[in-house]
Every structure is written in C-alpha cells, then in structure tokens.
N, C-alpha and C positions, 0 to 999 in steps of 0.2 A: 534235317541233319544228313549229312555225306554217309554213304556205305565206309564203315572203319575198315580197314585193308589191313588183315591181321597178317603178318609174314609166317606166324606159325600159329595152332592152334594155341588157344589161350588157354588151356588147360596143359600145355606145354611149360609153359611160362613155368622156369625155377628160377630159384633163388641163386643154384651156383653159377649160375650165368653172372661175365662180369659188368654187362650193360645191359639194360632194358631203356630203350629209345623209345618215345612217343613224339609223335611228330601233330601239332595242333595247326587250325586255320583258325588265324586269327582277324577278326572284323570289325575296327573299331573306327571312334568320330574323332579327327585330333582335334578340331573347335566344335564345343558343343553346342555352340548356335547353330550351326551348319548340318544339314542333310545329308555332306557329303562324306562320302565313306571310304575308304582304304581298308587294305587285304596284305595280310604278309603270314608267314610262316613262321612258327616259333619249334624248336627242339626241346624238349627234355629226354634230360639221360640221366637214368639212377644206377649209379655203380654204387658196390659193396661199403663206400663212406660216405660219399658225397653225391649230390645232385648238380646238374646246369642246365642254365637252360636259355638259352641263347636263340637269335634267330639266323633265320639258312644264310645268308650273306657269310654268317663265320664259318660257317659248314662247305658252302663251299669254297671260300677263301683258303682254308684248311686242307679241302680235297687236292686243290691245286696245288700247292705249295709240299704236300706232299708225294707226289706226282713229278712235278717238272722242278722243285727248287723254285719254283715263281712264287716272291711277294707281291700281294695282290691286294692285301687292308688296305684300305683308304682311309679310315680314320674315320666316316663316314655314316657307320651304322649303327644299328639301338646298344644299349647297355647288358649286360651279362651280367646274372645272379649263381650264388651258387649258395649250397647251403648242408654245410655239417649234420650229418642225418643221427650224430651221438648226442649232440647239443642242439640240433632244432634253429640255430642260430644264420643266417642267412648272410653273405657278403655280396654288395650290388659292388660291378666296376664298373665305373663311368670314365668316358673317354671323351674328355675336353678338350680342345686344339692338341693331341697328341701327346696329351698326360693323360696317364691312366692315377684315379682316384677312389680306391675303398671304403665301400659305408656300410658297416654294419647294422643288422637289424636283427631283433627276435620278435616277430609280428604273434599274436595272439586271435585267436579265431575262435569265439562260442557259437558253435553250431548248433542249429536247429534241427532235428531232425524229423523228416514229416513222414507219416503215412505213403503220400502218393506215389505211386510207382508206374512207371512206364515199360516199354519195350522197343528198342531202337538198333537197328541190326546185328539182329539174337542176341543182346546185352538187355540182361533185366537190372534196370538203375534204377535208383531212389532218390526223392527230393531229399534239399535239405538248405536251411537257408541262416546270411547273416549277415551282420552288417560288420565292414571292416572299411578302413580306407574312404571314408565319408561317403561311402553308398551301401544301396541294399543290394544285394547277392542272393541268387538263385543257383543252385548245384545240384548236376546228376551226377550219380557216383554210379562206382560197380565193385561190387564185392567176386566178382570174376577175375581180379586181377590181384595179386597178393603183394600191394602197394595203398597207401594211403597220401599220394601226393596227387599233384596238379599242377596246370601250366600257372607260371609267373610265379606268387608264394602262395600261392592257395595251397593246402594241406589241411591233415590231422580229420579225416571224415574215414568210417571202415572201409574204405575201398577207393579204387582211382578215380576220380574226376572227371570225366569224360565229356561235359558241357558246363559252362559256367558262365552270367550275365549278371550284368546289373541291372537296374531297376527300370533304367531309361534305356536302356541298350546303346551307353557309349562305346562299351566291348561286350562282345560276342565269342568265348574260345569253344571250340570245338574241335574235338581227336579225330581226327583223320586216319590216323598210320601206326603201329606199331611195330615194330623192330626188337628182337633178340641179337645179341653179339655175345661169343665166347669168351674173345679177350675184350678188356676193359679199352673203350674208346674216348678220348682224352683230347681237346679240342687246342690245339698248339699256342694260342692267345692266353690260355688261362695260366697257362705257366708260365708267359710271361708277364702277366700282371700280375700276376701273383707276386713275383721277385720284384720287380721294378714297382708295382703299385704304391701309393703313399696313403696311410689310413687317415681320415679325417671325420671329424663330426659333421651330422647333417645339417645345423646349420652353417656351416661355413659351407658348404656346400650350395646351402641356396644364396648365401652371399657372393660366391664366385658367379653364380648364373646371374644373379642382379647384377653381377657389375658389367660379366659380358654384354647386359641388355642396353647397359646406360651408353656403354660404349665398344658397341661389335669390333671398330678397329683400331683398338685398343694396341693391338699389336703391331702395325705401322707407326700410331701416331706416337708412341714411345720410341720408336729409332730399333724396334726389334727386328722388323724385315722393314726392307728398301724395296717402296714401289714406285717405278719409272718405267720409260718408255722402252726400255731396253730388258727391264722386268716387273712384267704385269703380273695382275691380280688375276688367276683364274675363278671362274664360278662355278658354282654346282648346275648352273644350267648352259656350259657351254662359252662363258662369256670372258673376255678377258677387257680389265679395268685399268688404269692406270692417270686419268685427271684428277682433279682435284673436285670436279663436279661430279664427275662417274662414283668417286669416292665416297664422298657426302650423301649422292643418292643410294647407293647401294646400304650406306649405314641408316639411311631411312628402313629403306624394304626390309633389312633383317630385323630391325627391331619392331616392325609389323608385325612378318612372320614370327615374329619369339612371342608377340602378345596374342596374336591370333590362335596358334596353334598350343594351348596352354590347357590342355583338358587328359592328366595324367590318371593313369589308373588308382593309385589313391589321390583321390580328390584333395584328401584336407594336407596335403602337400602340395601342392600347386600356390607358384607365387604368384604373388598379388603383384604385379608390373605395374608402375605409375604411365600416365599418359603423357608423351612425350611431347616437346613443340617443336612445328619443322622449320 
C-alpha cells in the first residue's frame, strides 16, 4: 500500500470543517478474463449532508472551468454517485450520449467484523469482511478518522475504509490522499444533473444499455445526426468515419468493446449481452 499523504494531521480532522476529501487509487480488471489492468483516481468528498464521489477527470474539468470559464466535459468519463448521509440513500448519475440519468439505490452491507488487525503508515486498521454486489469483500478500516464511509458505496464499518478488494482482485481501492477544506467544495456537474437529470428505474436503465449494445448507431441510423463526407464521425481514438463500411465496422468494434469490457463492481448487475452475428 502507498504512503497516505495526510494534508493535516489526522487527529486534526473536525467535524466543522465543510469537506473532508479522500482521494483513492483505484486498480481494477474491466474483462475479467484478462490479466490486464487499468489505474484511475477516484474522489470522495463528505460535506456536512452529503457525499460524492467522482473520479479526477471532473475534478479537474471543474478546476478548469473555474479558472478560465473553459468547458472541458466531454461526456466521456465514469459515472457519479452521491449519497444523502440522513437517509443512507445513494443517487448514481449516469451519462449516456449526453443525457444525464438518475438511479437511486440504498445498498445494505452486513459486515463481518474480524479480529485481524494490521498497521499501514501509522494507521492501525481492522479487518472486516462481506459479501455485497455478487462478490466477496475484504476491508481495512480506521477508527482514526471520525467517518464511517468508503470509496464507491462501501460504508456503515466504525471507521473509514481505507483499503478494499474483492475476492478475485477485479478492484483494488486504496486511500492515497487526504484533504481537509474550510468551505464546502461542490463539484459544478453535480448541480447540474441534478436539475436537468431525469430519475429512472434500474431496469430501464439496463434496457437503454441493451439497446445501445444491439444498436451503437442508433443515432445516425434514426436521421438523428447526418453523417457525411462534409460531417464525419469522430472517434475516441482519433479517427474520423463517414462510409457506410467504416460505419458498419465501427458498430462491430463497439459492440465488442460493450461485451468485452462488462465486469462492473457489482457483479450481479452486469448485463448478460447476447452474441452478435457479423
């Protein structure tokens, strides 16, 4: 585990502070067949009502934008939870072609709590373990921190969370950072999903993601955007499209990539994608 890079002593850590920021490394497999591993950054912030927890692309999309007035989202990155710290109740917003969409959840966690206890730079944490989310879970906690949350919705253990895996090590979080803030720090996205956001059931939710899967250009082949030679398709990898073969194969590759890369932190949500014929 990383040396935690306290910003202030941890016995500093009050309550009338209006953010307490913990900044995790996050380690996970997006196909769990694969060996191959990915690395990003995730936030949490607990203010006085509420939590978020976002990863650094909004953070620093946000930095920018308040700074120079540059919009900088792309539409591009992971999804945003936050969660009502009166009611325990949790809102994920997800961002689909540039609709933002709200899915409530109140996830439940029976924790184990074990004996074992470690010491990991000068934090004396404690095991505790459960199963949630169609995997088993391992957590160090620390009663050094006068919070009982965790990265993504892991919560409800005496103390903060400060390591947490699954059984097979698809994800890996681990706290890196912490951060104190006097004024309350408010991540400029969340206000506006919030107002514009549209709330939906999870299933319908995974019915919007099957259909994106059935048919990625769905959005062209409806007459919703015009793609021609005079206005191509840009890619996330630099490429601009505009045949009617380029088309076809690019709706191949993505709905690879959607069946390939299908190994979500709760498991027993993860859709079952049929296999397509090319």
């Amino acid at each position: 585990m990383k040396k935690i890079i306290l910003i202030m002593l941890i016995f500093s850590l009050s309550l009338s502070g209006q953010t307490h920021r913990f900044i995790y490394d996050v380690v996970y497999r997006p196909d769990s067949t694969s060996a191959e591993v990915r690395k990003a950054n995730y936030y949490l912030d607990i203010n006085p009502h509420e939590t978020f927890y976002y990863e650094r692309p909004f953070f620093v999309s946000d930095s920018i934008e308040k700074a120079s007035g540059l919009k900088t989202f792309s539409g591009k990155v992971s999804d945003l939870i936050s969660k009502n710290l009166k009611t325990n109740s949790y809102m994920l917003y997800s961002i689909q072609n540039f609709e933002v969409y709200k899915l409530k959840d109140d996830p439940v966690f029976s924790w184990k709590i074990e004996k074992e206890t470690k010491v990991s730079s000068s934090l004396q944490l404690q095991k505790a373990t459960a199963w949630f989310g169609g995997r088993n879970w391992t957590a160090w906690f620390s009663k050094d921190f006068p919070f009982q949350e965790g990265p993504y919705k892991f919560h409800g253990l005496p103390g903060m969370i400060v390591e947490i895996y699954d059984e097979k090590k698809n994800y890996h979080f681990t706290l890196n950072k912490s951060q104190n803030f006097p004024d309350t720090q408010l991540i400029g996205f969340y206000k506006k999903a919030k107002e514009r956001g549209t709330e939906i059931p999870y299933s319908k939710y995974q019915s919007m993601l099957l259909s994106h899967y059935m048919d990625p250009l769905k959005f062209i082949n409806s007459g919703q955007i015009e793609v021609n030679e005079n206005n191509k398709l840009k890619l996330d990898d630099g490429r601009t499209i505009y045949k009617p073969e380029e088309l076809r194969m690019y709706g191949i590759e993505e709905q690879q990539r959607i069946k390939k890369y299908n190994n979500p932190i709760e498991l027993d949500k993860a859709i079952h994608y049929p296999d397509i014929k090319k």
